[in-house]
DSSP file (Angstrom, degrees, kcal/mol; ACC not computed):
  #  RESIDUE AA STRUCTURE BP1 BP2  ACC     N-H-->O    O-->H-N    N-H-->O    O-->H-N    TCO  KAPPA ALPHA  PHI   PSI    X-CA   Y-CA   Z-CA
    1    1 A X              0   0    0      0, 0.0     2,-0.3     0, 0.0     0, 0.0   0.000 360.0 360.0 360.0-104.3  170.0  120.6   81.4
    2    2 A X        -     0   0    0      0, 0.0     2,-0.4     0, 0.0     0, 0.0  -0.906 360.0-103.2-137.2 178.9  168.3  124.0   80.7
    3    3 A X        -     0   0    0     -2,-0.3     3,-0.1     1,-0.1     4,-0.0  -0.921  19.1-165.9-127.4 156.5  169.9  127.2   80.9
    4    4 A X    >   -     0   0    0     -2,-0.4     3,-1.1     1,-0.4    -1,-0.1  -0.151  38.1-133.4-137.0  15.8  169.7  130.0   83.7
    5    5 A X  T 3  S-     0   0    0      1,-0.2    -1,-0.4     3,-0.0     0, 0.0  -0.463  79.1  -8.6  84.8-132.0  171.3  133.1   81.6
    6    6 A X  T 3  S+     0   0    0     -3,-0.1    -1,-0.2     2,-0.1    -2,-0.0   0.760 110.1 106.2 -81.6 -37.9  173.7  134.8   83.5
    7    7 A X    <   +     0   0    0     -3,-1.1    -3,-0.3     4,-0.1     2,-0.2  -0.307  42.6 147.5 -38.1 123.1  173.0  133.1   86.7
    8    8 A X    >   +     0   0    0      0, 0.0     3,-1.1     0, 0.0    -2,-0.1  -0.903  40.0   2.6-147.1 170.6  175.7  130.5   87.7
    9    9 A X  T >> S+     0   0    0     -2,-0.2     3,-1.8     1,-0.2     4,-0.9   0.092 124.2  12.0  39.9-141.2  177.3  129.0   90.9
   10   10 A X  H 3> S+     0   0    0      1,-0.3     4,-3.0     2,-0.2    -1,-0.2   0.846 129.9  56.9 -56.3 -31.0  176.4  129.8   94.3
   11   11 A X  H <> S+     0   0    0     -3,-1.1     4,-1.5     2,-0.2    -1,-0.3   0.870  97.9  62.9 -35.9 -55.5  173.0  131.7   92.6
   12   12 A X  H <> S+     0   0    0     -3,-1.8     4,-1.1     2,-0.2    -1,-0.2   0.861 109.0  41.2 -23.6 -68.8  172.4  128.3   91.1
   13   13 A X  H >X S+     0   0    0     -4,-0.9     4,-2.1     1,-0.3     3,-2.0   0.934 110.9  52.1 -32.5 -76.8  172.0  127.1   94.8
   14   14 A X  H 3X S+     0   0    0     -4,-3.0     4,-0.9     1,-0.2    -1,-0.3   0.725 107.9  49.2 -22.1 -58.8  170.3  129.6   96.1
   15   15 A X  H 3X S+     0   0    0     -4,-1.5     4,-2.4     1,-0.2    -1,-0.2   0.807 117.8  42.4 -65.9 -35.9  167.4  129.7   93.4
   16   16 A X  H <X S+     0   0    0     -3,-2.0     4,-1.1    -4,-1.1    -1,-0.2   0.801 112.3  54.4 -93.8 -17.3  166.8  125.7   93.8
   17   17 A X  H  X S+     0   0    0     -4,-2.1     4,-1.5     2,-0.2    -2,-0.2   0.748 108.9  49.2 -89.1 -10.2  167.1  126.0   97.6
   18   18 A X  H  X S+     0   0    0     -4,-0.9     4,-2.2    -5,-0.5     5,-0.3   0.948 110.7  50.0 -81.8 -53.3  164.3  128.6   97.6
   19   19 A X  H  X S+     0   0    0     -4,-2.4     4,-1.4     2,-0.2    -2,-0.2   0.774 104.9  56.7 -50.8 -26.0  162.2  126.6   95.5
   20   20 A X  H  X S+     0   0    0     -4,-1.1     4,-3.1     2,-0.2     5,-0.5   0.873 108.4  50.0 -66.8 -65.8  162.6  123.5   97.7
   21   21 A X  H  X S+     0   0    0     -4,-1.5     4,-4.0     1,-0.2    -2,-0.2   0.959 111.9  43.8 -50.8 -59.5  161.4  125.4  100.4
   22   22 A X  H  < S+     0   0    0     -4,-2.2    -2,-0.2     1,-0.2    -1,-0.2   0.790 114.3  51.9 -38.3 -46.1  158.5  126.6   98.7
   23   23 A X  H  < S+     0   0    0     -4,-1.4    -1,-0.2    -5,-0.3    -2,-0.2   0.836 131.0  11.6 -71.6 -49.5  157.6  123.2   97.2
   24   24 A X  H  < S-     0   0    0     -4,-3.1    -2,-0.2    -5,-0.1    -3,-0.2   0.857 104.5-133.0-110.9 -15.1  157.6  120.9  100.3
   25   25 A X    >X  -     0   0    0     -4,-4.0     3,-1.7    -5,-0.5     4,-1.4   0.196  29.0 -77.1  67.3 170.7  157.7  123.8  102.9
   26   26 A X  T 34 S+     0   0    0      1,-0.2     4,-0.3     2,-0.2    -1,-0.2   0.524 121.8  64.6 -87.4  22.5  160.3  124.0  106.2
   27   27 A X  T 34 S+     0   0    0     -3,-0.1    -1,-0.2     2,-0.1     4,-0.2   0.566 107.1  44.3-116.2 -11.8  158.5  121.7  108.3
   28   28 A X  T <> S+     0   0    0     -3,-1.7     4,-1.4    -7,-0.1    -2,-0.2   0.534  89.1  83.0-130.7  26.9  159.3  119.0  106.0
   29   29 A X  H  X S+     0   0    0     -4,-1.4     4,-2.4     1,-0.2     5,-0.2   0.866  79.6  57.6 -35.9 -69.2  162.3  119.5  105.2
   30   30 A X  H  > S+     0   0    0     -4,-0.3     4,-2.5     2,-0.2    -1,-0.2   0.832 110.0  50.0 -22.2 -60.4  164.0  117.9  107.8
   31   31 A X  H  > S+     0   0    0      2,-0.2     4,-1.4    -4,-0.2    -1,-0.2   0.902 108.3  50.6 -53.8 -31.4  162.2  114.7  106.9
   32   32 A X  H >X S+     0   0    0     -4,-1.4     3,-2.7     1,-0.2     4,-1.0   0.986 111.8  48.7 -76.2 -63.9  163.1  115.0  103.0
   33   33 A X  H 3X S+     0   0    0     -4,-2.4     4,-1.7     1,-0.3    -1,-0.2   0.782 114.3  54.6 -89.3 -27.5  167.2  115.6  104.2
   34   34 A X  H 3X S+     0   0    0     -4,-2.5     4,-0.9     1,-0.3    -1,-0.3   0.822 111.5  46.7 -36.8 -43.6  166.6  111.9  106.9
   35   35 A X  H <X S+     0   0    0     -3,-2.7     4,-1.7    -4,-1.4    -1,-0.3   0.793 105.9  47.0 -73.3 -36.6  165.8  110.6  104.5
   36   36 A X  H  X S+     0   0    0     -4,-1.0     4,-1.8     1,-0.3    -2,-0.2   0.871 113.0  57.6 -63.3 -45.5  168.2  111.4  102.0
   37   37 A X  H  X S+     0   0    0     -4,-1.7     4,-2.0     2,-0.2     5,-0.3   0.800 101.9  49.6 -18.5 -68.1  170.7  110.6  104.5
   38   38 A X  H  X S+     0   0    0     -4,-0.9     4,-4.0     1,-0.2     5,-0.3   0.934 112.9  49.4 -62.1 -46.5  169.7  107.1  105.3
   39   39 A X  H  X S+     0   0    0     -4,-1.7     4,-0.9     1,-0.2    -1,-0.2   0.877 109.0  52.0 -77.6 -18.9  169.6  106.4  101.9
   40   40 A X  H  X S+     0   0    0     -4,-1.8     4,-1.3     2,-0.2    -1,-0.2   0.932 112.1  44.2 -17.5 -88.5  172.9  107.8  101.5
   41   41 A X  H  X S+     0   0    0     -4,-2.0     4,-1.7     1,-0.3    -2,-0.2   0.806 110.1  57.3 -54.6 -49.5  174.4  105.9  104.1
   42   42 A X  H  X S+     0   0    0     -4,-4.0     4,-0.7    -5,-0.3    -1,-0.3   0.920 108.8  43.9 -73.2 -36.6  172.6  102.8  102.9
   43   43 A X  H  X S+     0   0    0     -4,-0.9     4,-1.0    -5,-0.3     3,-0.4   0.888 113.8  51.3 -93.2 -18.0  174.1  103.0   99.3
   44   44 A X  H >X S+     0   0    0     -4,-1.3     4,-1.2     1,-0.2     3,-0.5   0.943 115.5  46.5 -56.2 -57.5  178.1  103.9  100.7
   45   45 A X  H 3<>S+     0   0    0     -4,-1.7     5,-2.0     1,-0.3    -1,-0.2   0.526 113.4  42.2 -84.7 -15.6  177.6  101.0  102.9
   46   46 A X  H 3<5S+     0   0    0     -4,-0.7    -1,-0.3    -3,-0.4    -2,-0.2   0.568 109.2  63.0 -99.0  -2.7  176.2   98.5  100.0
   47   47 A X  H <<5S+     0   0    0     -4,-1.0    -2,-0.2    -3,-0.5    -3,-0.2   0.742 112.9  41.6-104.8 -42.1  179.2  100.0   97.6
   48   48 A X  T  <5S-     0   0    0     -4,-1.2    -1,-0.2    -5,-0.1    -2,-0.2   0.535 113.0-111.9 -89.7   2.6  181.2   98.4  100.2
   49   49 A X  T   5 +     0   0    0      1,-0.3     2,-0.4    -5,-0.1    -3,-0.2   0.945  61.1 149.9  71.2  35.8  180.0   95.3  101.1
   50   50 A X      < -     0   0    0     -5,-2.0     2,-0.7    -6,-0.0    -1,-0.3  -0.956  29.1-163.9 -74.9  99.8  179.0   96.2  104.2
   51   51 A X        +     0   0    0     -2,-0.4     8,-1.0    -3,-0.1     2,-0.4  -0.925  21.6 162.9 -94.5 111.7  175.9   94.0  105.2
   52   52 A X  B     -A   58   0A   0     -2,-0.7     6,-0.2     6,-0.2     5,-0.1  -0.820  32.7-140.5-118.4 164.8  174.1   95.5  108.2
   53   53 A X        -     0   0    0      4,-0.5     3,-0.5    -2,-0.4     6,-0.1  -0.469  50.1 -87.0 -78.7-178.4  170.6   95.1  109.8
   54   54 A X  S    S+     0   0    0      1,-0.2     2,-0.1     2,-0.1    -1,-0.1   0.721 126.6  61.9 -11.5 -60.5  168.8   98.3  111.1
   55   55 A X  S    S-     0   0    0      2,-0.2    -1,-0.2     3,-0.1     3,-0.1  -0.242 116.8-108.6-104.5  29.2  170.4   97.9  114.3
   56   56 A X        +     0   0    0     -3,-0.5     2,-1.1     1,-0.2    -2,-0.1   0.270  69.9 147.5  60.5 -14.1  174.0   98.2  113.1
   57   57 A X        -     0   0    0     -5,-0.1    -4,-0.5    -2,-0.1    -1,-0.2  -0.558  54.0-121.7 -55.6  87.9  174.4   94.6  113.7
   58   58 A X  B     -A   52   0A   0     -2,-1.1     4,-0.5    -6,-0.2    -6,-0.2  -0.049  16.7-135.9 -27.1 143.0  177.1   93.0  110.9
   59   59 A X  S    S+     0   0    0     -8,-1.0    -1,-0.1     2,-0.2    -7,-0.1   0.345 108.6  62.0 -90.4 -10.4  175.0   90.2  109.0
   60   60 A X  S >  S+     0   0    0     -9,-0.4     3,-2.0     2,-0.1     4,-0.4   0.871 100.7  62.0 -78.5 -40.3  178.3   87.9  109.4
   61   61 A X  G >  S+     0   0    0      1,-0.3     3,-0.6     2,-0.2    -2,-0.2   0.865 106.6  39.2 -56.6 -36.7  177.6   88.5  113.4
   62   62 A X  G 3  S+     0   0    0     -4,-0.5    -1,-0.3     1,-0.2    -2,-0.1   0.378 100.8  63.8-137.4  59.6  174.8   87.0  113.5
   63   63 A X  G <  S+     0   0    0     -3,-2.0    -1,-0.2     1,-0.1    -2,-0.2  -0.046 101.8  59.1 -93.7  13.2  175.2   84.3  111.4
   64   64 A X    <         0   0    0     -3,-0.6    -2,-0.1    -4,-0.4    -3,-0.1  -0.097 360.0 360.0-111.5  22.9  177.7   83.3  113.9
   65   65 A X              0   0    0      0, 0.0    -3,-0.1     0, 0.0    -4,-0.1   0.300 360.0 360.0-110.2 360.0  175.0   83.3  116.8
């Protein structure tokens, strides 16, 4: 990737999570990590073969309705 000197490990963090802030600012943060989350969640759940709606609702459930 590039290189950051002497800087490593928790520094690392630190430096990208300060830019992050700076870049989108803290009030949309929250949205950015919701998102990231959902989409998260969404690829765990397609990795398993887990088909759900929105609404948590198994897509074998209601195709038996």
């Amino acid at each position: 990737m590039f290189y950051l000197g002497v800087v490593s490990g928790p520094q690392v963090l630190i430096i990208v999570l300060v830019i992050v802030v700076l870049f989108f600012g803290g009030k949309k943060i929250p949205e950015l990590m919701k998102g990231l989350g959902k989409g998260v969640n969404e690829f765990k759940n397609a990795s398993k073969g887990d088909q759900t709606d929105e609404n948590g609702a198994s897509v074998e459930d209601q195709e038996s309705k």
